[in-house]
Steps between C-alpha positions, in 0.01 A plus 500: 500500500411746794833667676592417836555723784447586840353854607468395901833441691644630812878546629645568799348795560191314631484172510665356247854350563682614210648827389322658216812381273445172563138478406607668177754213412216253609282603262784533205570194586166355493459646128195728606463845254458719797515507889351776743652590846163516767623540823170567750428778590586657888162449677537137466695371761792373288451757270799716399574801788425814320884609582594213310306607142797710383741206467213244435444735199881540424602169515165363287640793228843363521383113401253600230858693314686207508223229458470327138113508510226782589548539833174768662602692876118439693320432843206349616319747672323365812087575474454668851281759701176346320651614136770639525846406379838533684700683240531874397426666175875597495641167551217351243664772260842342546362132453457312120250256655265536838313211580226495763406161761279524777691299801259619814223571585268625801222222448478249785235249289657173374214527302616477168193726309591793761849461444416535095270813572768687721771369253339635197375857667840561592684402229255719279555815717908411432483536144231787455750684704836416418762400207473101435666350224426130619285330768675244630357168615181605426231383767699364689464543889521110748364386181355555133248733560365579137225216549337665789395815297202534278545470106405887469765598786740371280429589195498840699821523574653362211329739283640767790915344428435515130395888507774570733743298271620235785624168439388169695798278659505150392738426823661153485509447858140510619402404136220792496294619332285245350430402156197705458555766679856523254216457243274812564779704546639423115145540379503848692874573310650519876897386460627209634833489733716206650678468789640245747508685827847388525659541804824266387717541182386117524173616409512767262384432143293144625241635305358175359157483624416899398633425155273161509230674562582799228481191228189372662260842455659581186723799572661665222831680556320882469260397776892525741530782724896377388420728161485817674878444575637306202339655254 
């Protein structure tokens, strides 16, 4: 059997609305292996004020020595400026986990193929650039974008994650990415991740439909972005 956890869930630092403790003891109590703190990063507009990142960081240090389970200290860095992520190199150097989702962007289409082209483009530029561990809900942007790409743009990119050693987010609560695109990326060796996007110690661990889907492509426990933490 496949361990649970949850590598996506934010506190009170952004818009979560429960300390970083709390989540901790949700996800104890919910019997998951490990937990990572994600608060957003401070160009979102509930992300965490950068005067805030000392004690966001101090406090996420002080639940992971108490907790009973592997507890990581991360962020999901906002995808801005056309590629660019909201974090520095120092903080990333202070951080077990950094995590990378695109919330905005400057197209004004509803058209769902330009979305996917802009989406892609910039989320490409993010990682050639920058530290990402995980990319979380992947292609996701008003909708599942994925099936408004060509076959070759995303075999592409997922050949581009598995060089760079990124994982895909299997993230419970827009229940992204799709079967085959999970698929390619274990064919490619590119490491799976799960996370709820919890925003609610209600929420953390409710990772049933990520782990459904693990059993359903036939993920093994080494193809877990969970084993560069546990061991």
């Amino acid at each position: 059997m496949l361990p649970r956890f949850d590598f996506h869930v934010h506190t009170l630092y952004s818009d979560g609305d429960a300390t970083a403790l709390a989540m901790v003891e949700a996800a104890e109590a919910r019997g998951l292996a490990a937990v990572a703190l994600t608060d957003h990063g401070p160009e979102l507009s509930v992300g965490i004020p950068r005067e805030r990142v000392p004690s966001m960081l101090r406090d996420a240090r002080l639940a992971q020595e108490d907790a009973g389970i592997e507890v990581l200290v991360g962020i999901e860095a906002n995808v801005v400026r056309g590629g660019s992520l909201d974090v520095d190199e120092r903080l990333m150097d202070e951080l077990d986990l950094v995590l990378a989702g695109l919330h905005t962007m400057k197209v004004t289409a509803d058209d769902p193929s330009e979305l996917a082209r802009e989406y892609l483009n910039t989320v490409t530029r993010a990682i050639q650039r920058q530290r990402v561990d995980v990319l979380a809900h992947p292609f996701q942007f008003r909708s599942y974008l994925a099936p408004y790409l060509t076959r070759e743009d995303l075999e592409g990119f997922i050949e581009l994650i598995a060089r760079r050693g990124i994982a895909i987010e299997l993230n419970s609560k827009y229940r992204v990415p799709d079967r085959d695109l999970i698929q390619a990326c274990l064919r490619e060796g590119v490491k799976l991740s799960v996370g709820t996007d919890a925003h609610t110690t209600t929420e953390v661990g409710r990772v049933d439909w990520p782990m459904a889907m693990l059993k359903r492509v036939g993920a093994r426990d080494e193809d877990l972005i969970l084993r560069r933490f546990l061991g």
